[in-house]
BASE-789008 format. One record per residue (C-alpha): residue number from 1; residue in one letter; chain; x, y, z. Coordinates in nm, 3 decimals, decimal comma. Each point is the difference from the previous one (the first is absolute). Layout:
SITE     k   r   c        xx        yy        zz
SITE   NUM   A   A         X         Y         Z
...
//
This chain:
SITE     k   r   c        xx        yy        zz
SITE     1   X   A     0,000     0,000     0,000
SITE     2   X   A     0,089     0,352    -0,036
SITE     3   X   A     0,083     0,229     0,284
SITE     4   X   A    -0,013     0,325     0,024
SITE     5   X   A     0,220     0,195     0,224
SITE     6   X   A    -0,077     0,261     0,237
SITE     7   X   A     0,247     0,278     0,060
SITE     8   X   A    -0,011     0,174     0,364
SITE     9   X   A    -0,114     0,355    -0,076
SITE    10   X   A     0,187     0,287     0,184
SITE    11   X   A    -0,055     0,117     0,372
SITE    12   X   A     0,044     0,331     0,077
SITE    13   X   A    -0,012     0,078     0,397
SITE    14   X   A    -0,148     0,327     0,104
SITE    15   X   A     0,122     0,073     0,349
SITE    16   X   A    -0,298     0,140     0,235
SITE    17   X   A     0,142     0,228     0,297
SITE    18   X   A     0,368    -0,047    -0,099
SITE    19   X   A     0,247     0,181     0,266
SITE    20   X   A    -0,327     0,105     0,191
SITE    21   X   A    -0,117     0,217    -0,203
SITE    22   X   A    -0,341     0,053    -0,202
SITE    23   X   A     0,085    -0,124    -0,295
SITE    24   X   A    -0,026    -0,286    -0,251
SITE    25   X   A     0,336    -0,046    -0,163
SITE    26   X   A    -0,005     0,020    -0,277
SITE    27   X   A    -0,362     0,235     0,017
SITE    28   X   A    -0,036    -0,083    -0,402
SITE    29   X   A     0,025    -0,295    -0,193
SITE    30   X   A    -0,093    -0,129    -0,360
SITE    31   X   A    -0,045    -0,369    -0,042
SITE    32   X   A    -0,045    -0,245    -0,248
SITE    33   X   A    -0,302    -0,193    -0,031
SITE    34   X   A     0,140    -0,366     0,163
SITE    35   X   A     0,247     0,135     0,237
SITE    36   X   A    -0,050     0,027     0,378
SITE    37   X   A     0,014     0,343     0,257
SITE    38   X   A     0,109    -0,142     0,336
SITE    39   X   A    -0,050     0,246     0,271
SITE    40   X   A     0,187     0,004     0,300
SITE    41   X   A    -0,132     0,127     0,289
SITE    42   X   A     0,246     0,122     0,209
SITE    43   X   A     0,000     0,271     0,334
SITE    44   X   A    -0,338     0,046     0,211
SITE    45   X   A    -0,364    -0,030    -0,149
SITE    46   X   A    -0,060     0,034    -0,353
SITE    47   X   A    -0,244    -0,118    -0,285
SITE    48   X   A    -0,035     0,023    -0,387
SITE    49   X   A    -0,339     0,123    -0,040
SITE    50   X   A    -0,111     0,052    -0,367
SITE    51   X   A    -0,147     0,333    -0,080
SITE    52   X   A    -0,019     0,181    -0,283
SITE    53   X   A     0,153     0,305    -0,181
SITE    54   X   A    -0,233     0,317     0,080
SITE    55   X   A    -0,061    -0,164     0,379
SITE    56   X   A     0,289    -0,167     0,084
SITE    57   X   A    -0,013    -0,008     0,376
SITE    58   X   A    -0,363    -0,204    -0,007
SITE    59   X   A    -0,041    -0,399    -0,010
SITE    60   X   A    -0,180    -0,030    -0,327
SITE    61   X   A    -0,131    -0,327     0,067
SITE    62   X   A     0,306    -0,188    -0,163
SITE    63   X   A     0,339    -0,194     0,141
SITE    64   X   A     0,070     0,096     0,346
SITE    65   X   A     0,168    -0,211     0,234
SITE    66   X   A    -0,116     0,120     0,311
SITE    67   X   A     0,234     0,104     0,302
SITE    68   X   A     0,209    -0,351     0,043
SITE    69   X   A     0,376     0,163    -0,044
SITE    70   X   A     0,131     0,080     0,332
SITE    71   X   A     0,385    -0,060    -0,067
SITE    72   X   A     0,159     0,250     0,264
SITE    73   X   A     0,330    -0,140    -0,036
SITE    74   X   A     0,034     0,015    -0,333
SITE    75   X   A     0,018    -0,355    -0,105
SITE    76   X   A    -0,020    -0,034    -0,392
SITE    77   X   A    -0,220    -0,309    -0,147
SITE    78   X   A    -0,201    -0,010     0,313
SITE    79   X   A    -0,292     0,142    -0,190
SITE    80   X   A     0,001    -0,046    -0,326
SITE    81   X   A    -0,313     0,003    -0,219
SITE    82   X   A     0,083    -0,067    -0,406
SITE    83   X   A    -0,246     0,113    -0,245
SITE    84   X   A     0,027    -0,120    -0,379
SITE    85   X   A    -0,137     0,266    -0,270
SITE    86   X   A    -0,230    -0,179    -0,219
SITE    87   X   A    -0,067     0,383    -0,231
SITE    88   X   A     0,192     0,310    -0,032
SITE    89   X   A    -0,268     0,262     0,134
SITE    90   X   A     0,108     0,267     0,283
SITE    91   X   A    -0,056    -0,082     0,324
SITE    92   X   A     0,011     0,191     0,292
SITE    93   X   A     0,073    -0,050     0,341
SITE    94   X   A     0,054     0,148     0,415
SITE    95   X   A     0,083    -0,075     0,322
SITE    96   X   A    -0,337     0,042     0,196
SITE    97   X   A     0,191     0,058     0,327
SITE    98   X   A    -0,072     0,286     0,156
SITE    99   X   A     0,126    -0,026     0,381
SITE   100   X   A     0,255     0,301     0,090
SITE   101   X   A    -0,089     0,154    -0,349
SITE   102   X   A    -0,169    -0,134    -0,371
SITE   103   X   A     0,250    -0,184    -0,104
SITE   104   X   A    -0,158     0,070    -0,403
SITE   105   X   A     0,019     0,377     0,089
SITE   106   X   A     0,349    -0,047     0,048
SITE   107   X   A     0,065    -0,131    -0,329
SITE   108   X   A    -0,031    -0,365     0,041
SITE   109   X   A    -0,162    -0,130    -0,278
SITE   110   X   A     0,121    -0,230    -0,252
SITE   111   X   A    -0,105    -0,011    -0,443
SITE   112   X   A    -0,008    -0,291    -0,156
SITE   113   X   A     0,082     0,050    -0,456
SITE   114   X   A    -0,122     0,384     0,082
SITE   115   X   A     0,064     0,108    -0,347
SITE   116   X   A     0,118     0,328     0,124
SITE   117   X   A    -0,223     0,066     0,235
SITE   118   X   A     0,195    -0,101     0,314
SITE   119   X   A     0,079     0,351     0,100
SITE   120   X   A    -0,397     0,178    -0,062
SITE   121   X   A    -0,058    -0,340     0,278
SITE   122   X   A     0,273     0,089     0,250
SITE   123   X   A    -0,131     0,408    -0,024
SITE   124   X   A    -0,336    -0,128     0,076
SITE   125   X   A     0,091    -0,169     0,301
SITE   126   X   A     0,200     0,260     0,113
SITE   127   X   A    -0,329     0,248    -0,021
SITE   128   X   A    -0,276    -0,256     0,115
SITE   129   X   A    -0,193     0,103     0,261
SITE   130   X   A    -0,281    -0,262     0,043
SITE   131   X   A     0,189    -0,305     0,137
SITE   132   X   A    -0,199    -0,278     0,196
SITE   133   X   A     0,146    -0,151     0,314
SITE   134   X   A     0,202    -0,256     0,003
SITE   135   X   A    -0,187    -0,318    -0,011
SITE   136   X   A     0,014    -0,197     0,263
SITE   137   X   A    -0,012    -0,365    -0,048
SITE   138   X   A     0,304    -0,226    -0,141
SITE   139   X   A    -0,163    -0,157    -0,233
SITE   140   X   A     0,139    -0,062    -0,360
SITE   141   X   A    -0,246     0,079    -0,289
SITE   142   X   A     0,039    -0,071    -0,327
SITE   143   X   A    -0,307    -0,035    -0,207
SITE   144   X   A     0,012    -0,067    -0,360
SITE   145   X   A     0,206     0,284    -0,183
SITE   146   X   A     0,229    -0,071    -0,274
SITE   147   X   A     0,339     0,061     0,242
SITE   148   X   A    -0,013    -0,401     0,099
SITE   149   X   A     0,222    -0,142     0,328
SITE   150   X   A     0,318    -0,189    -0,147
SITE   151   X   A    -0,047    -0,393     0,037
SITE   152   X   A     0,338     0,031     0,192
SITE   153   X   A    -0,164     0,292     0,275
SITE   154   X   A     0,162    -0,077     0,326
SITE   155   X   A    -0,249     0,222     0,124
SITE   156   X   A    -0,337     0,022    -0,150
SITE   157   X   A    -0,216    -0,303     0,164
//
């Protein structure tokens, strides 16, 4: 019979609260339909909350994983939740922590294939002014969006 073989696609990691700061590292990314986005969650409290351009500091009902990251000392590949990109559309997402100060307000938001519009997002967040409290469960959602956990998600249950 005839095989046919299948080549890993590439993983790019996207650090989340690297050196204890607000940030995802890099904040922008374009990716290839196939490969992965593994995000580390490093530092205190953080999530990846999709959102959208024009409101980027609001849960638009997409990928979130909830408030499961506490990693105060820093360990990389504790938390780790891989995503494959199954289409090239922009994507946008924030931290929804908002303890000591918004974490989005500060600039911690993240664009996924942008197509230039990675810096309009980050000046949005900046300027946002309605941001909902943090939520307050742990709980990992992930309904049916086309951003689909990695069968190799250390994380993702």
């Amino acid at each position: 019979p005839t095989r046919t073989a299948t080549w890993p696609h590439a993983t790019t990691t996207v650090t989340v609260g690297k050196a204890g700061r607000l940030v995802f590292s890099p904040s922008s990314l374009n990716a290839s339909v196939g490969s992965v986005v593994a995000f580390n969650f490093l530092s205190l409290n953080h999530t990846l909350s999709q959102s959208s351009l024009s409101d980027p500091c609001n849960v638009n009902g997409g990928f979130d994983t909830g408030f499961q990251q506490f990693n105060p000392a820093n360990v990389s590949g504790k938390f780790v939740i891989e995503v494959e990109i199954i289409n090239k559309e922009p994507k946008w997402f924030f931290c929804a922590q908002t303890i000591n100060r918004p974490h989005c307000q500060a600039g911690m938001v993240f664009s996924l294939n942008p197509r230039g519009a990675h810096d309009q997002f980050l000046q949005n967040a900046l300027i946002a002014t309605d941001v909902p409290p943090s939520p307050t469960n742990g709980a990992c959602q992930l309904p049916a969006v086309d951003l689909i956990p990695s069968n190799t998600s250390t994380h993702i249950s």
